[in-house]
Backbone as numpy.savetxt, mean C-alpha at the origin, in Angstrom:
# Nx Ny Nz CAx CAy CAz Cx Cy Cz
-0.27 -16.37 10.38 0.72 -15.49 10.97 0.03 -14.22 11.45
0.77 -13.27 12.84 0.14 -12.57 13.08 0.02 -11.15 12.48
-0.49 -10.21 11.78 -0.26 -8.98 11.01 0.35 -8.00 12.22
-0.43 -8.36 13.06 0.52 -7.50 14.26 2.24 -7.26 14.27
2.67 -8.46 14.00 3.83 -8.67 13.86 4.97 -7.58 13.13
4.18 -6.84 11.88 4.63 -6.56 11.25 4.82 -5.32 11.18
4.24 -4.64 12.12 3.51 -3.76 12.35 4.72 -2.45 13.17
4.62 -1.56 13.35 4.60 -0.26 12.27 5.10 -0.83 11.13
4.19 -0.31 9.98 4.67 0.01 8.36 5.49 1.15 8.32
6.76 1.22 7.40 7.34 2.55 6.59 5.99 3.03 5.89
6.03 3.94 5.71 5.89 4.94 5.04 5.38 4.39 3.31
6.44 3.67 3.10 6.46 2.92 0.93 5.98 2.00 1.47
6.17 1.18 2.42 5.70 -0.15 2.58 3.72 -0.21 2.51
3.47 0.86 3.19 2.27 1.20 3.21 1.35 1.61 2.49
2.18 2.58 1.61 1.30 2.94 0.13 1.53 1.59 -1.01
2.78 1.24 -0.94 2.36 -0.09 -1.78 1.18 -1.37 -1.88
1.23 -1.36 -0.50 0.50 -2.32 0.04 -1.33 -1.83 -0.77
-1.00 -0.28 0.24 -2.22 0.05 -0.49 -2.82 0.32 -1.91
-1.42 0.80 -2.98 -1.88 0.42 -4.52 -2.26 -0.70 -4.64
-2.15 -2.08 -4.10 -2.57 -3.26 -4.33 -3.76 -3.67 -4.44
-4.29 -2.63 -3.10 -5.49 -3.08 -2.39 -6.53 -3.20 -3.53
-6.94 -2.83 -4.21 -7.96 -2.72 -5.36 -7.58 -3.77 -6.65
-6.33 -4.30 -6.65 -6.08 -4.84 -8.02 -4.22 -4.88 -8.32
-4.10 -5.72 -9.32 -2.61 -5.95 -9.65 -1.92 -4.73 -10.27
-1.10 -4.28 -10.15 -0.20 -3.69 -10.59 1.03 -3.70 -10.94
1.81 -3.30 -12.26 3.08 -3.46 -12.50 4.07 -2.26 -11.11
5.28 -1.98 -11.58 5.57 -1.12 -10.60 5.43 0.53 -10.71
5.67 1.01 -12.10 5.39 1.62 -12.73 3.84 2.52 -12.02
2.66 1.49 -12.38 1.80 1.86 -12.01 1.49 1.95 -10.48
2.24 1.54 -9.56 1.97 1.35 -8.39 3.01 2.94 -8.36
3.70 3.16 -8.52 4.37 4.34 -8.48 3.19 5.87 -8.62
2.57 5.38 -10.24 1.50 6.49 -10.41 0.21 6.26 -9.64
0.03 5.49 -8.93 -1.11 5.03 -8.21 -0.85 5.90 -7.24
0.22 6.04 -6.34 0.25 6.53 -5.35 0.72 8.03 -5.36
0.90 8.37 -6.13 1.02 9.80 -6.72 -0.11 10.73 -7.22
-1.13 9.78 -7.61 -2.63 10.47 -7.90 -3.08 9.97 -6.91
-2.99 9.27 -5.69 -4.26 9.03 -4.52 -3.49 9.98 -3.53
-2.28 10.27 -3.76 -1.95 11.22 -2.60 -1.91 12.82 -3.05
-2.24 13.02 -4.35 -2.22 14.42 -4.64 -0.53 14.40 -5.23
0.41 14.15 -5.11 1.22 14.57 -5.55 2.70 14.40 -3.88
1.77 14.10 -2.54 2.05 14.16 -1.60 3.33 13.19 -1.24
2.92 12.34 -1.93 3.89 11.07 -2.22 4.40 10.56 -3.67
5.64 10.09 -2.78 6.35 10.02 -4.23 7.47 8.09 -4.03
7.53 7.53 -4.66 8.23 6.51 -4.84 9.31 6.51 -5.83
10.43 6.69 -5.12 11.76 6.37 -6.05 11.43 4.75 -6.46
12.16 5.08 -7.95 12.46 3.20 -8.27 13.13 2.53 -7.33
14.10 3.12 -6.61 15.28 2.31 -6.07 14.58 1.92 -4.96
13.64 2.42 -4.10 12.94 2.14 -2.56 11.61 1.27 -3.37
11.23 1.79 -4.13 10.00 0.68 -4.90 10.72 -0.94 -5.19
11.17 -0.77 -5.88 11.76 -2.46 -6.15 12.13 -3.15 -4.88
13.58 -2.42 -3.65 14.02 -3.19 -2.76 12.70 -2.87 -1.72
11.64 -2.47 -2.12 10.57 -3.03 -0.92 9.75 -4.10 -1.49
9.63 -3.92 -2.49 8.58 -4.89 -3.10 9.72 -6.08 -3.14
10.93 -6.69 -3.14 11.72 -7.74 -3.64 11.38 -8.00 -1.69
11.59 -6.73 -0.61 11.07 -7.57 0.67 9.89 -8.22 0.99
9.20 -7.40 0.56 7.61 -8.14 0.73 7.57 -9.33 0.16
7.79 -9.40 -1.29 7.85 -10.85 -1.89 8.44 -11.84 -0.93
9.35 -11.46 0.19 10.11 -12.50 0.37 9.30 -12.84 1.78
8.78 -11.75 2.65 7.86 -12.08 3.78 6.29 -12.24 3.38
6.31 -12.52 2.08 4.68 -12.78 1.84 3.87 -12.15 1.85
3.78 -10.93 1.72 2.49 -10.09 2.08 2.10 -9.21 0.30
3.06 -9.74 -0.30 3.16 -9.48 -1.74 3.28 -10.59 -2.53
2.48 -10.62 -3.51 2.73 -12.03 -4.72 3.59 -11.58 -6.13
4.18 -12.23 -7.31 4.27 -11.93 -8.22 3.23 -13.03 -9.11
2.34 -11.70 -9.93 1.35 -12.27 -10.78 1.54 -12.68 -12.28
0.87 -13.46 -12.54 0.98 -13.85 -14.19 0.15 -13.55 -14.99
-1.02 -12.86 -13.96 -1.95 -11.59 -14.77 -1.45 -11.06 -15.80
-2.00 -10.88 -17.20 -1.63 -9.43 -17.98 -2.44 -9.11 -18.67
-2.38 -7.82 -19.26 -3.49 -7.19 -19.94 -3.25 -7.68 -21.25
-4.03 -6.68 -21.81 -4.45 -6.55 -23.55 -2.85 -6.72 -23.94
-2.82 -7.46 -24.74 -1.37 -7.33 -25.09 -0.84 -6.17 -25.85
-1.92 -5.22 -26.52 -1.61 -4.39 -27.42 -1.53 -2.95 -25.90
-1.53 -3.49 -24.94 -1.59 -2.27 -24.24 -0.28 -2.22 -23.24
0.17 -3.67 -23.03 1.35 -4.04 -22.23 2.99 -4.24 -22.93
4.00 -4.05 -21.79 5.14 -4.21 -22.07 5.41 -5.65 -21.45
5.58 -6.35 -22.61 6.04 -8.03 -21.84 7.01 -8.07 -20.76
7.89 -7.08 -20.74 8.97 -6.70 -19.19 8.35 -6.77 -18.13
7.13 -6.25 -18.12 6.40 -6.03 -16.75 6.44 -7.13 -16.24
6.60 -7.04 -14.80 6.03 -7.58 -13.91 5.26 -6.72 -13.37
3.88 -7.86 -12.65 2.70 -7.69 -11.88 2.77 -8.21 -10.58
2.41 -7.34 -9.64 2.30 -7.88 -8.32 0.48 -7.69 -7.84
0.32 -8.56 -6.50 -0.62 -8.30 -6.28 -0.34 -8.56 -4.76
-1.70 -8.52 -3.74 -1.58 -8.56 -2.54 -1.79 -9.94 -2.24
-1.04 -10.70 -0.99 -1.60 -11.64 -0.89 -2.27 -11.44 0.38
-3.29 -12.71 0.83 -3.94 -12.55 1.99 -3.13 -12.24 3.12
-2.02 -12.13 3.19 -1.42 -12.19 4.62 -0.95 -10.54 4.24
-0.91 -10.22 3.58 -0.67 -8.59 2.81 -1.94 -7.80 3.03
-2.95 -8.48 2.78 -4.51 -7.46 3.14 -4.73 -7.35 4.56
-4.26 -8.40 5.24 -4.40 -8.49 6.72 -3.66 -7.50 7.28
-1.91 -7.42 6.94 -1.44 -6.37 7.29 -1.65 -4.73 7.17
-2.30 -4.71 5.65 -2.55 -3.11 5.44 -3.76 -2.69 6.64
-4.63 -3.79 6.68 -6.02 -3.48 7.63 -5.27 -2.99 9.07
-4.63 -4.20 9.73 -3.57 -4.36 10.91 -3.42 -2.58 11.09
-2.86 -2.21 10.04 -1.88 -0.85 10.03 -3.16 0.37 9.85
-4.06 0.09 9.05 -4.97 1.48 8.96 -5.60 1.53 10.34
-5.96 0.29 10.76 -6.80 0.77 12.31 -5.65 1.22 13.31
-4.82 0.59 13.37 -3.53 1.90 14.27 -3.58 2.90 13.81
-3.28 3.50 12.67 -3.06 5.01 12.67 -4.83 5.25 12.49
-5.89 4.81 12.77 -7.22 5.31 12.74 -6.84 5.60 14.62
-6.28 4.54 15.11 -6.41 4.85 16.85 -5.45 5.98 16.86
-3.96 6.00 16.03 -3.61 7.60 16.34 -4.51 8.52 16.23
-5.14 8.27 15.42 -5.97 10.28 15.26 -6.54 9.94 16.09
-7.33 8.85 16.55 -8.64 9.32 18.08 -7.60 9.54 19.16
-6.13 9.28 19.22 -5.54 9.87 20.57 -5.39 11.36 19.87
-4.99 12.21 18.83 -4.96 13.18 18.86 -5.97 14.01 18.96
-7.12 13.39 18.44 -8.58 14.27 18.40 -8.70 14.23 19.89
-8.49 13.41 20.94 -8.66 13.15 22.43 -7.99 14.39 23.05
-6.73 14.30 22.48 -5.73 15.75 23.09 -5.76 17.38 22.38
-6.77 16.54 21.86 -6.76 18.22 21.26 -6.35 19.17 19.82
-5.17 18.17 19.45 -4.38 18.46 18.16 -5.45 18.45 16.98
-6.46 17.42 16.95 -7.50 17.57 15.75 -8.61 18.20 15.86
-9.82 18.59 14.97 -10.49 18.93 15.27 -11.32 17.50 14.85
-12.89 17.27 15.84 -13.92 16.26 15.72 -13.97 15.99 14.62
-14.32 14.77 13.63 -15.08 14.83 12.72 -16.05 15.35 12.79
-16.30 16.51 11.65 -17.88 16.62 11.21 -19.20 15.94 11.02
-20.24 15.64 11.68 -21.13 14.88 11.47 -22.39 15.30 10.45
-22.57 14.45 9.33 -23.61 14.64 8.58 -24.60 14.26 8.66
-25.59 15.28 8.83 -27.21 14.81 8.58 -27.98 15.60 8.14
């Protein structure tokens, strides 16, 4: 299927996708995942966390896992999700668009160049 397809991401749809990217997560943690990678910038209600993740499950780009940890460290309630391949395709799909937004804004002026190191 094509990731194009899917394409603009919301906003939750996108940081979820991206807590995934590295590994399974309950929801919980996909909540604090994206709250310490964004500084505090982002935030996930339960209510938009679950009815996105119950969509994704249903267009595939999300799995439910049977992964679990240490048992002395987990709540048997949890559920685990993870990404599936048609889910990694899409987050990629979506970072190189908004990588081509900033080169149209750096083009017009709104950004400044990246800095080059050497």
């Amino acid at each position: 299927m094509d990731p194009e397809r899917f394409l603009p991401l919301t906003p939750a749809v996108f940081q979820i996708l991206l807590a995934l990217a590295d590994g399974e997560r309950h929801g919980y943690g996909i909540v604090r995942e994206v709250e310490q990678r964004s500084e505090g910038r982002a935030h996930l209600g339960l209510g938009t966390l679950y009815s996105t993740i119950k969509r994704l499950l249903a267009e595939g780009l999300v799995e439910q896992s049977q992964w679990r940890p240490d048992p002395a460290l987990d709540d048997e309630r949890r559920r685990y999700y993870r990404l599936s391949e048609l889910g990694r395709r899409v987050a990629v799909a979506e970072a190189e668009r908004l990588v081509a937004l900033v080169a149209d804004a750096r083009a017009k002026k709104l950004l400044a160049a990246p800095e080059v190191l050497g």
